[in-house]
Structures are given as structure tokens and as C-alpha cells.
N, C-alpha and C positions, 0 to 999 in steps of 0.2 A: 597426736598433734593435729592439730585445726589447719590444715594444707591453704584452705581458700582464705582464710583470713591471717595467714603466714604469706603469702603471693599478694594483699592486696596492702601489707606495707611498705613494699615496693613502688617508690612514685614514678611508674612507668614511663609516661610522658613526656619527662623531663630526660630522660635517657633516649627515649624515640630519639628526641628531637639532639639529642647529642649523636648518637649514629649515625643519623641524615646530615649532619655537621660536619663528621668526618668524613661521611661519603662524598658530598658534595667537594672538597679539598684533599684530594687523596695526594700522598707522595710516596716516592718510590725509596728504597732501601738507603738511608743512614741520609735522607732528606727532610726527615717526620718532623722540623722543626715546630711546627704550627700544632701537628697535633701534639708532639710532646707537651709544650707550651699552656695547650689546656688542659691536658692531665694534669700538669701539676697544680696548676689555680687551682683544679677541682678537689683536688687532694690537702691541699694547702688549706681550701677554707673549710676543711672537714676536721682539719685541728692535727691533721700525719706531718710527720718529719719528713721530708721531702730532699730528696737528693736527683740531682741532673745531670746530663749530659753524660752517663755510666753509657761505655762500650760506644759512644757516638752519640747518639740523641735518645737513649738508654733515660728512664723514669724510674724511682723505687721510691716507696709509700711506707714508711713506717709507721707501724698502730701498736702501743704495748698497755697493756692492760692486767690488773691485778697482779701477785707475785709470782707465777707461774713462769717455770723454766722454759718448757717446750715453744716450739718457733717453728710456723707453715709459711711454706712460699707458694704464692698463685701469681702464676704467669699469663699474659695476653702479651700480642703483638699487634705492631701498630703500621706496617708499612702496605704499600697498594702494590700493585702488577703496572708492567708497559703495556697497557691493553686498550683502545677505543672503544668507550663503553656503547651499548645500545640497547639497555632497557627503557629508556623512553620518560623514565620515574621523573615526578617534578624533585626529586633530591640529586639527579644525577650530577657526574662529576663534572668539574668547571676547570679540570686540568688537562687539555687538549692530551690524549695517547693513555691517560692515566687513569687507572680507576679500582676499587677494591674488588675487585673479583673472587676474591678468596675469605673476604666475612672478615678479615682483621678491624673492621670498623664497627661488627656486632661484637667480635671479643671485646675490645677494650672498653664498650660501653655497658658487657654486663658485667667487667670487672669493676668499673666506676659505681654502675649501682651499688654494687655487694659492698663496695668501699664505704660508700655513704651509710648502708645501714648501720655496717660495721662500727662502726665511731659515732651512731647513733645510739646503739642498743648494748655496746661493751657486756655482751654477754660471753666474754670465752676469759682467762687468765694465762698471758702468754703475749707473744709476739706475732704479728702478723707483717710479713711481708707480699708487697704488690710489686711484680715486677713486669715494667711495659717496656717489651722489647724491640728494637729496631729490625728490621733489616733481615725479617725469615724468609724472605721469597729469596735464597739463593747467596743472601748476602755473607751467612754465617752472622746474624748479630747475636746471637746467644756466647757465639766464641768469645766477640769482643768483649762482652760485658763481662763473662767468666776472667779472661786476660784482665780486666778492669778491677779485679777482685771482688767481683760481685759477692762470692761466700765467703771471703773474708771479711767484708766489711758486713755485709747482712746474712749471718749465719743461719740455715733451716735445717732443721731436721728433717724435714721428708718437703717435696714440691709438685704441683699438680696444674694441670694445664688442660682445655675445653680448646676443639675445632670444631664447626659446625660441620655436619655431611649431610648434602641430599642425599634423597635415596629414604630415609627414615622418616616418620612422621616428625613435626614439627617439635622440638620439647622433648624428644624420645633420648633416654642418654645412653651411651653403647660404651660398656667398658670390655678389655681383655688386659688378661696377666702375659710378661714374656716378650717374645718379640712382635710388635702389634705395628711395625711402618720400615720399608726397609731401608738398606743403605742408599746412597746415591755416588757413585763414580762416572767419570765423563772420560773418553778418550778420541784423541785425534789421529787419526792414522795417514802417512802420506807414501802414498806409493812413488818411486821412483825409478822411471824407465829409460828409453831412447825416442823420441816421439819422431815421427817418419812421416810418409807419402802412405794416403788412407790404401791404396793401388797396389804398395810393395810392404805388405805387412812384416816378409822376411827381413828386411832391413832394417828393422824399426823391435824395438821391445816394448809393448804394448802393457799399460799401466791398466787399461779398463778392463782387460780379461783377468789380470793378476787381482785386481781389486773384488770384481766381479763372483771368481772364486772365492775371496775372502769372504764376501758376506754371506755365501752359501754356507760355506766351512761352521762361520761362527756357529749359524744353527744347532748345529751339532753338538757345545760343548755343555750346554742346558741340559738335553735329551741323553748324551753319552756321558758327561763327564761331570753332573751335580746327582745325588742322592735324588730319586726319586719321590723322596717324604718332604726335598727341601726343594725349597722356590727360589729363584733367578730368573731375571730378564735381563737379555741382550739385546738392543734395541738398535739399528743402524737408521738414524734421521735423516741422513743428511749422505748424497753422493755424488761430489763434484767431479768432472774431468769434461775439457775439450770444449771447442768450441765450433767446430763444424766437420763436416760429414765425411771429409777427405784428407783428411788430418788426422794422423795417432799424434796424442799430446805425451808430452812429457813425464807430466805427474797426474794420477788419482789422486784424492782426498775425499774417507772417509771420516763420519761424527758419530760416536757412539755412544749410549746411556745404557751403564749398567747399573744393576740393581740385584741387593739379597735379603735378605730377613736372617742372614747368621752371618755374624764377622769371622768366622774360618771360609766358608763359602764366596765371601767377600774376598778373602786372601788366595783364594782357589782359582776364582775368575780369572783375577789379572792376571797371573800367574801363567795359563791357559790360554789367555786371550793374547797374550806376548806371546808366547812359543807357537801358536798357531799362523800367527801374523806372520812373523818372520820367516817360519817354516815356508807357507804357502808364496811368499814372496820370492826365497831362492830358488822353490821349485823352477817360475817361468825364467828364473833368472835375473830378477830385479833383486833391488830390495826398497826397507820399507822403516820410516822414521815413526815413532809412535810418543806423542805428548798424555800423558795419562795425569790428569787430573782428581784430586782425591774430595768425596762433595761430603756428605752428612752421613754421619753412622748409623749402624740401626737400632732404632730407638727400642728398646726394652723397659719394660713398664715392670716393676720390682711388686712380688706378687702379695704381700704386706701390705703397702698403700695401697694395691688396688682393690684390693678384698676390704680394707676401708672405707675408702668412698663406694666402692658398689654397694656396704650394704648399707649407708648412710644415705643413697639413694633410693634405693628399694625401700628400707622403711619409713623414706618420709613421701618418697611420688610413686609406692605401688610398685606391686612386678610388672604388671603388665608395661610401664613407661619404661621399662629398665631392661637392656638387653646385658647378661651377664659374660658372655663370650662373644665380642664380635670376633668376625674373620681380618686378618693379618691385612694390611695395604701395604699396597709395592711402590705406595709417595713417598716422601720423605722430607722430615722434617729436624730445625735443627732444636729443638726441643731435647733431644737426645744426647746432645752433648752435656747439658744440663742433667739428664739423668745419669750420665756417663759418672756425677760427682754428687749427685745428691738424689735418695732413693725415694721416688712416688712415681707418679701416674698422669699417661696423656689420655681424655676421652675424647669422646665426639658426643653432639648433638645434634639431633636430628633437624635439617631445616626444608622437610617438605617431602612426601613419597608418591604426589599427586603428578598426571599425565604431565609434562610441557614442564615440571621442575627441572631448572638448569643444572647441572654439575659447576662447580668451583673449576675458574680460571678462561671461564665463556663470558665473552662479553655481553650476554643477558642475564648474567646472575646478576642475583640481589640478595644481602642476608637479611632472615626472617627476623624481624623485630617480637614476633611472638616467642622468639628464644631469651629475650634480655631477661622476663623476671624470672622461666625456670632456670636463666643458667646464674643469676645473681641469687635467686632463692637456695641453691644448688650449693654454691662459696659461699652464702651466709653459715648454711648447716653444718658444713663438713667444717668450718673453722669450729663454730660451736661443740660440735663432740670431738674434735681433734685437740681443742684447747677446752676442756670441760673449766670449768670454774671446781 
């Protein structure tokens, strides 16, 4: 297959300028009205069946073509971060606090190209589903839209999903089979003491040492209490207490971000992370309130699909552009609940491994517009051999 004259029926420009579109109007989780808005025009005059407002401001794109049973779904997400941008770009965002910092405005724009070719060239027999999702920065919109009956109404056999990552060359695509992003849980913990005279600490039950030990302790349950082969992070962000120097206050308040790559080890933490809490609370003789929040599971990539598109990749953009095993991330995304019900693959593509490339979620990123025609050239191919004619 002819690579450079497969990339140059991609009307790049037209999609540049759609990216810089979204950038420039970014909105934040289950607010995306605007961009929904033009997905679907866009989709709409490409001749797709077009359904809206799934799971909140939820898009889906139907394309069917020839008599073929089989049915792919490709996902992008459409929402921005609370972030003040400062890349400086004459595209920057015009939404005071708001801005794409996480490339969701290059996804959905190489999923609108791939869309376009797609209902150009009706090269596959089968159904294709586009589904433009609200609300991943934290919102859970993959939930909603699933709640919404998203696979009910638009039934796929297998679904596959593109996030950009620095760090890689530009156009460079990274797959792995298995658990490839972990979970995310969040917990609040409040210590509860006697707050006193900073002078007479015996009179007083002192919440900042009680807490203090606690995030020492956690350390611990990583290095002593997870399988050495498995990954966890406990992360303590946030450690409130007191407000001046001769004062024991009342209450601590710790915020804590855990994370796993295996749902037993998931089940293990909390599990651990409560009994330690509480433990080390009645030691000083307090105790201790704990809000435990449950965030995204861990996305497991179904080794079928991926072994799919990796080699639907490799044989049409070369080894050398195609990393076969990436390494595991400890982000998290809700991509995974989606996988949780329907078996394919999330990758990455590369957007930049050059000095001064920002990481995703810095207010100096920018997504590399030199990703839209590998990653639309990328969803043209894989529908093609996935929906062969």
C-alpha cells in the first residue's frame, strides 16, 4: 500500500483548522455544547445518522455500508480542563480559566477526518460507529452515555480509542495488551481531636501528629502490603490543619489519590488504607472520619483487539512508527468502563519527544496537528481490514 498517497487524501487543512476551532472554544465536562454542535453538522453533511445529546452532550455518527454484520466503534472525547492557558498560539482559548490541555480537540478532529473519508470511500461492509464523548477529564461521561444505552442502541463488536502522549515522536503509535492505565480512587480523611493551648499540649489531643503519622504509615502499605511485580500509588496532596502557631486545632484533613493497574489490588488498598487509618488514629487516641470516593477503573485493553490494530498498524506505518508494548500509566481514564462492556483497545500517539515538549494537562501544551492525518489515516485502515468488504 502507497502510505504517502493514502495520507495525502486526507484534507488536512480543513481539520487543522477545525482543531484550532475547538481550541480556541474549549468547554469543560458535560458543557461541550458548542462543540458537540459541530460534530454533528459535520457528520450530518457527510450523509451519517446522527444522534445527540447521549449521556449529556454525548455525539454518535452512524455509517453502514454494504451487507456486513460486523460493527466497530471509535471513540474521541470532546471536553477541555480548568486550566489558564499560556501557549501564546494565535489559536488560543477565548474561555477565560479554560483550555484543552489534554489534546481532546486533536482527538475529535482526527476522528471527524477519518469520518469524512469514511463516507467518502465506503470501503469496508459493516457498520461503523463514532462516538464523541462528553466529560473524561473526571466527569465519568463514558458512564453516562453507557447509562444512556449507548450499546444498546449502537451495538459494537469490538471499540478502540487514540490519546496523544508526549514523550514519543510525533505520529509514533504505542500500543499494549492487558492492563495499560490504572484505576483512580480518591479519599478524604478527617482526623478528629481536642484542639488546645499550642503551650499545653497535654490538655489537648493533637490531630497534626495523629495525621502526620498517618502519611508516614501509608507509605508503607505500597512497599509492605502490594506484590512487588504489582504497581500502586498512594499519593497524599493535600494536608490541611490549623491556623496559627499556638493553637492545636481540632481537626486534620487529609486528600488522597490512589491508584492500581489490577482491580484485586484496587480492592486491597482500601481495604488497607481504612484499617491503617483508623488504627493509627486510636493509637494517639483520636479518631478518624474517611470519605472514600470510587474514580475510573483500570482500563484493560482485550489482547485480540490489540494484537489487531497493532498489526494493522505496523503493516501499513512500518515497525519502526509502531511501538508494540508500551509501558503501563498510572493516569486514568474512563475509556475503561467502556471496555469494562465492549472488548478493544486504547492507544496513544505520539505528540512530540523533542527538548521543551510539554506533558498533557500544563498550561503550555498544545496538540500536534501533525497527528490528525496519522491518527485519521490510522481509523480509516483499521475500519477497513476490520470491516473487510
Amino acid at each position: 500500500m502507497n502510505q504517502a498517497s493514502e495520507l495525502a487524501l486526507i484534507e488536512v487543512e480543513e481539520f487543522i483548522s477545525i482543531r484550532r476551532d475547538i481550541h480556541r472554544y474549549p468547554e469543560l465536562a458535560f458543557e461541550e455544547h458548542r462543540t458537540a454542535a459541530l460534530v454533528a453538522e459535520k457528520l450530518k453533511s457527510w450523509g451519517y445518522e446522527v444522534h445527540e445529546g447521549i449521556g449529556g452532550t454525548g455525539v454518535v455518527g452512524i455509517l453502514k455500508n454494504g451487507d456486513g454484520e460486523m460493527s466497530i466503534g471509535l471513540r474521541a472525547d470532546m471536553d477541555a480542563l480548568p486550566i489558564q492557558e499560556q501557549t501564546g498560539v494565535e489559536w488560543s482559548s477565548c474561555n477565560h480559566g479554560v483550555m484543552h490541555a489534554c489534546g481532546h480537540d486533536g482527538h475529535t478532529a482526527m476522528l471527524l477526518a477519518a469520518a469524512k473519508e469514511l463516507a467518502a470511500k465506503k470501503d469496508f461492509s459493516g457498520t461503523v460507529n463514532l462516538i464523541f464523548q462528553p466529560a473524561e477529564e473526571g466527569g465519568g461521561g463514558a458512564l453516562r452515555m453507557i447509562a444512556d444505552g449507548l450499546f444498546e442502541r449502537f451495538p459494537c463488536d469490538s471499540i478502540f480509542a487514540i490519546h496523544n502522549m508526549p514523550g514519543y515522536p510525533v505520529g509514533h503509535l504505542v500500543f499494549r495488551d492487558g492492563p495499560a492505565m490504572s484505576s483512580s480512587d480518591y479519599a478524604t480523611i478527617q482526623i478528629n481531636g481536642v484542639g488546645g493551648h499550642g503551650g499545653m499540649p497535654h490538655k489537648a489531643s493533637d490531630p497534626i501528629v495523629a495525621a502526620s503519622s498517618i502519611v508516614m504509615a501509608l507509605q508503607t502499605i505500597v512497599s509492605r502490603n502490594v506484590d512487588p511485580q504489582q504497581s500502586a500509588v498512594i499519593t497524599v496532596g493535600a494536608f490541611n490543619a490549623g491556623h496559627a502557631n499556638n493553637v492545636i486545632p481540632a481537626h486534620a484533613k487529609l486528600e488522597l489519590s490512589i491508584r492500581a493497574l489490577d482491580p484485586q489490588v484496587r480492592i486491597d488498598l482500601e481495604k488497607r488504607i481504612k484499617a491503617l487509618v483508623h488504627a493509627q488514629a486510636e493509637s494517639f487516641g483520636l479518631t478518624a472520619h474517611i470519605i472514600w470516593k470510587k474514580g475510573y477503573a483500570v482500563l484493560v485493553n482485550s489482547s485480540a483487539e490489540t494484537e489487531f490494530a497493532r498489526n494493522v498498524a505496523v503493516d501499513f506505518f512500518g515497525e519502526a512508527a509502531v511501538t508494540r508494548q508500551g509501558p503501563a500509566l498510572s493516569g486514568s481514564e474512563d475509556f475503561a468502563f467502556m471496555l469494562e462492556k465492549i472488548p478493544g483497545s486504547y492507544l496513544f500517539i505520539g505528540n512530540g519527544d523533542t527538548p521543551g515538549t510539554c506533558m498533557v494537562h500544563n498550561p503550555a501544551y498544545d496538540f500536534n496537528d501533525g497527528n490528525i492525518v496519522v491518527g485519521a489515516t490510522f481509523w480509516n485502515e483499521l475500519v477497513k481490514q476490520y470491516l473487510k468488504v
